[in-house]
Backbone bond lengths (Angstrom), bond angles and torsions (degrees), N, CA, C in turn:
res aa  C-N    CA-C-N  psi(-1)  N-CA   C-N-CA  omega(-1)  CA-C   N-CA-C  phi
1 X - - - 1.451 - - 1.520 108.96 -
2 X 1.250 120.95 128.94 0.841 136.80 171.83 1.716 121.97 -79.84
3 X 1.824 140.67 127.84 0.993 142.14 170.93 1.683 109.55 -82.55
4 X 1.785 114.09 126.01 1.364 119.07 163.50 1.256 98.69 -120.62
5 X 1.801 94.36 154.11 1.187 106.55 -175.75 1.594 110.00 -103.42
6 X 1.701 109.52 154.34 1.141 98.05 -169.27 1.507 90.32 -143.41
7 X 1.441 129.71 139.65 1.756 138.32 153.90 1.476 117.78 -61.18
8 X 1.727 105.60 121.12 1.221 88.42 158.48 1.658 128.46 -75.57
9 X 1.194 113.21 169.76 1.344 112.03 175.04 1.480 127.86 -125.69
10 X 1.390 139.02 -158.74 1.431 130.08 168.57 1.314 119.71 -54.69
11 X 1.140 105.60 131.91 1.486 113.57 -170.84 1.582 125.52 85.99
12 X 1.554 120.25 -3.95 0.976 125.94 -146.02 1.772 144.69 53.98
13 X 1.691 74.83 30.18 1.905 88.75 164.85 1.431 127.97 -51.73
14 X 0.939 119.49 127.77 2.275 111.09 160.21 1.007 88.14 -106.42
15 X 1.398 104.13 142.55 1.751 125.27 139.04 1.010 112.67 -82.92
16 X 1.378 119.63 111.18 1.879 120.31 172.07 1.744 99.76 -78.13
17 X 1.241 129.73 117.52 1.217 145.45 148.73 1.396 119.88 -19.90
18 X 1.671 103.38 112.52 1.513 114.42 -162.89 1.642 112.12 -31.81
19 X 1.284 117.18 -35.17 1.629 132.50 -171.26 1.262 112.24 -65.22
20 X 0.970 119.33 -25.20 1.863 126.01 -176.89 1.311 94.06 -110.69
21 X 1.129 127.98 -42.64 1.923 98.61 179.87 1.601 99.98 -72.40
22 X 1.326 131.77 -35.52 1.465 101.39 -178.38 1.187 131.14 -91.86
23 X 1.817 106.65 7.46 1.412 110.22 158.06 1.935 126.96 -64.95
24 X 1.685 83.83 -46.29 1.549 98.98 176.52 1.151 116.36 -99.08
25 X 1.359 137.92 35.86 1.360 148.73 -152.17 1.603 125.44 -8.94
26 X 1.479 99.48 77.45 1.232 113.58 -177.71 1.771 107.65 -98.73
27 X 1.458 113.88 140.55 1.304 84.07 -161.79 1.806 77.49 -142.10
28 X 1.606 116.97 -178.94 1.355 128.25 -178.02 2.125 96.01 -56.71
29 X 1.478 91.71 138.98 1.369 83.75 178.01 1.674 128.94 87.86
30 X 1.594 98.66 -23.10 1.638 108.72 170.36 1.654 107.35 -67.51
31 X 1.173 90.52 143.26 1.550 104.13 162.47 1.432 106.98 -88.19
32 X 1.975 98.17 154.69 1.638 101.92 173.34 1.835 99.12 -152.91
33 X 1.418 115.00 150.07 1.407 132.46 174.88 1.657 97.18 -65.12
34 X 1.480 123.60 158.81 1.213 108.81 160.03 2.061 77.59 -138.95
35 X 1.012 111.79 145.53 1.194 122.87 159.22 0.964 130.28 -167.03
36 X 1.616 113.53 152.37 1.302 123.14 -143.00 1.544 111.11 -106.68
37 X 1.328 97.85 114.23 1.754 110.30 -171.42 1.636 104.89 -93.59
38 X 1.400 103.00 -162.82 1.499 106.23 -168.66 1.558 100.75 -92.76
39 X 1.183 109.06 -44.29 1.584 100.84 154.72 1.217 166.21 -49.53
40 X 1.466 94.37 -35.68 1.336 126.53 162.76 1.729 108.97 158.67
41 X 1.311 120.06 -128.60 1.570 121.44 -158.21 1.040 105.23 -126.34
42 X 1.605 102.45 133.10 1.661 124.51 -156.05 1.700 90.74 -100.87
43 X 1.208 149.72 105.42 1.139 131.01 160.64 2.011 107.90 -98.59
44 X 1.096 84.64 141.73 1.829 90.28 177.86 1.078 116.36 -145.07
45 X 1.630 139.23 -170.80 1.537 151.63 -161.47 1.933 97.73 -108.61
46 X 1.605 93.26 119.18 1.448 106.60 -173.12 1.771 94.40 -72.64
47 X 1.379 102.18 167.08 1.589 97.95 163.08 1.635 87.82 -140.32
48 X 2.132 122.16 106.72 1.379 115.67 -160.45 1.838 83.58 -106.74
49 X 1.200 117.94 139.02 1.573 135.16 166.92 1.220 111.10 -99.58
50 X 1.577 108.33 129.27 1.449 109.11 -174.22 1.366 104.29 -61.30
51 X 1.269 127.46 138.97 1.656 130.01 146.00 1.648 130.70 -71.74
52 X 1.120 89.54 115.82 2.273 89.47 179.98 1.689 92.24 -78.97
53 X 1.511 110.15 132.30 1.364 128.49 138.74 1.209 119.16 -69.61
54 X 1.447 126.07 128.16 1.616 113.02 170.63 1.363 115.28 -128.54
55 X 1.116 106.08 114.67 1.602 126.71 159.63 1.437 112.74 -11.33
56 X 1.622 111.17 131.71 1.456 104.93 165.17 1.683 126.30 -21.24
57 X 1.198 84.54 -63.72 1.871 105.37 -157.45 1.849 96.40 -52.10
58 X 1.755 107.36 -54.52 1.364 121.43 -172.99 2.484 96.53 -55.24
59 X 1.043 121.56 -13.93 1.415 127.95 -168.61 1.323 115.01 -78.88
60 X 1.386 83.53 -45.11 1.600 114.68 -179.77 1.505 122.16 -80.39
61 X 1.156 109.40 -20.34 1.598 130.53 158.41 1.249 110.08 -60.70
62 X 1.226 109.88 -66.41 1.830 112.55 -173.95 1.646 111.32 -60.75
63 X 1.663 109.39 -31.10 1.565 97.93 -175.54 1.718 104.95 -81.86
64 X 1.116 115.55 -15.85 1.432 109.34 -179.78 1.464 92.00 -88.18
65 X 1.181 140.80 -52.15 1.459 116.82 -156.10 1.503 130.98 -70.83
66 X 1.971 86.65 -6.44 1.851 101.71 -157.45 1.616 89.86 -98.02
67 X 1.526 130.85 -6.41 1.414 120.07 -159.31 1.686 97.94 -85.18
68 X 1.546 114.40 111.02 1.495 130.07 159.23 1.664 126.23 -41.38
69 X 1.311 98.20 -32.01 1.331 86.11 -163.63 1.707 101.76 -137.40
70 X 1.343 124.60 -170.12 1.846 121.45 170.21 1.492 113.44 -54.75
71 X 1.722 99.64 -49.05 1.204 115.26 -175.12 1.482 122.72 -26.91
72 X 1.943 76.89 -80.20 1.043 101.29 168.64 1.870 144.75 -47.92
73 X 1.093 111.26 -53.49 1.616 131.27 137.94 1.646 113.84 -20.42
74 X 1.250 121.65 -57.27 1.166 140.04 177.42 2.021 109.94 -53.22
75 X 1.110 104.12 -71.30 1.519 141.28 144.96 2.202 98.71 -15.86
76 X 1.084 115.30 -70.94 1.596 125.95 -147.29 1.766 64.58 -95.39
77 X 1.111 157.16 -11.06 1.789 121.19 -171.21 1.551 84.64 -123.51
78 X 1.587 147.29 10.62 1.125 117.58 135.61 1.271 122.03 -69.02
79 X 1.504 109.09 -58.36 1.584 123.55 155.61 1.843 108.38 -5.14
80 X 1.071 111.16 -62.43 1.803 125.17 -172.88 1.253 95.66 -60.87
81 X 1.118 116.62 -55.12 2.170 113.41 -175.59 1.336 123.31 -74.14
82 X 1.200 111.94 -19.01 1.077 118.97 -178.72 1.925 100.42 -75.35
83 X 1.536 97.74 -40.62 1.645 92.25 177.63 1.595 117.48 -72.95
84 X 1.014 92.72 1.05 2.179 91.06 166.14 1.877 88.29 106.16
85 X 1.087 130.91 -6.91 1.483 127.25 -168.27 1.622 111.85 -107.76
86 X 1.170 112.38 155.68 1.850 125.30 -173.63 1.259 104.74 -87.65
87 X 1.287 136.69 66.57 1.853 118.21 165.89 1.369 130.91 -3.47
88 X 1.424 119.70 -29.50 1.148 144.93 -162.63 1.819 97.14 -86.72
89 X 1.519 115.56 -29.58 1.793 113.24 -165.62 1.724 80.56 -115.52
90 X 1.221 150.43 50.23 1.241 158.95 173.81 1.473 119.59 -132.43
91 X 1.498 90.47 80.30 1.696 92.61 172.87 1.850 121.27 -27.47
92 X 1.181 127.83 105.52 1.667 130.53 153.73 1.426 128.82 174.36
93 X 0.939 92.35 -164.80 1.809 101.74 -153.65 1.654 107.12 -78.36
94 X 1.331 130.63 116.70 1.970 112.74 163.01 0.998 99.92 -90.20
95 X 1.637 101.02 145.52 1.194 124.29 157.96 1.345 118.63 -27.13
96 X 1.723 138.72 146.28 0.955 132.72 166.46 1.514 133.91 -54.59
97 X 1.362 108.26 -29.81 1.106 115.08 163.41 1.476 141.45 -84.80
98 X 1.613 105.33 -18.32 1.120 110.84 149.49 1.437 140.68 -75.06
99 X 1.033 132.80 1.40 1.318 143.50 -157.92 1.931 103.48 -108.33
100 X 1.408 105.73 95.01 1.223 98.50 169.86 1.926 141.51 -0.74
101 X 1.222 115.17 105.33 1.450 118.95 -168.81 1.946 104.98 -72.37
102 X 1.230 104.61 131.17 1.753 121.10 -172.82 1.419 88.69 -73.09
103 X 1.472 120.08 156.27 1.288 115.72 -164.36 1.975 88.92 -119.98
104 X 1.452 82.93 143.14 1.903 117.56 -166.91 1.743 106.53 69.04
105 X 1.566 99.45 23.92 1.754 85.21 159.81 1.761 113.49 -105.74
106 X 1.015 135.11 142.31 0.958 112.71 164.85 1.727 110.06 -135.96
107 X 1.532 99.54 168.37 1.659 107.39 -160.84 1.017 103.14 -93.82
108 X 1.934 111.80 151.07 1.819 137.08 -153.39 1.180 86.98 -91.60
């Protein structure tokens, strides 16, 4: 590996040297790590993952759908009221055991 030199500039800009961004394909707009070693500064190729925001309602989905047990279930639909929303207008799944028993069926 070869060392190029590069100026900082206003603001503390670098220009990374056309040769290393198109080795490591860094391009206008790429992200990069800069971190600070014992030597000096590690700059490298970010890898950024979009983040999902999720909506109340979509929050309230996951705590009702993920609850295992009555308890639990019980647990994820205070959780739901407490966020200003009805468990009841929240598309998902109850637990098996929570879900009201049909009368003269009984379980194998």
């Amino acid at each position: 590996m070869e060392a190029l030199a590069s100026k900082v500039g206003r603001r503390g800009a670098v220009v990374l040297p056309a040769k290393l961004r198109r080795r490591l394909g860094i391009e206008e707009g790429s992200f990069v790590v800069a971190e600070e070693r014992e030597d000096g500064i590690l700059i490298r190729p970010a890898t950024v993952l979009p983040v999902e925001i999720y909506m109340p309602e979509r929050r309230a989905e996951f705590l009702l759908n993920n609850a295992i047990d009555i308890k639990d279930y019980q647990r994820a639909r205070n959780e739901v009221k407490r966020m200003g929303l009805d468990p009841d207008r929240i598309k998902h799944h109850t637990p098996e055991l929570a879900q009201p028993r049909k009368p003269g069926r009984r379980r194998e």
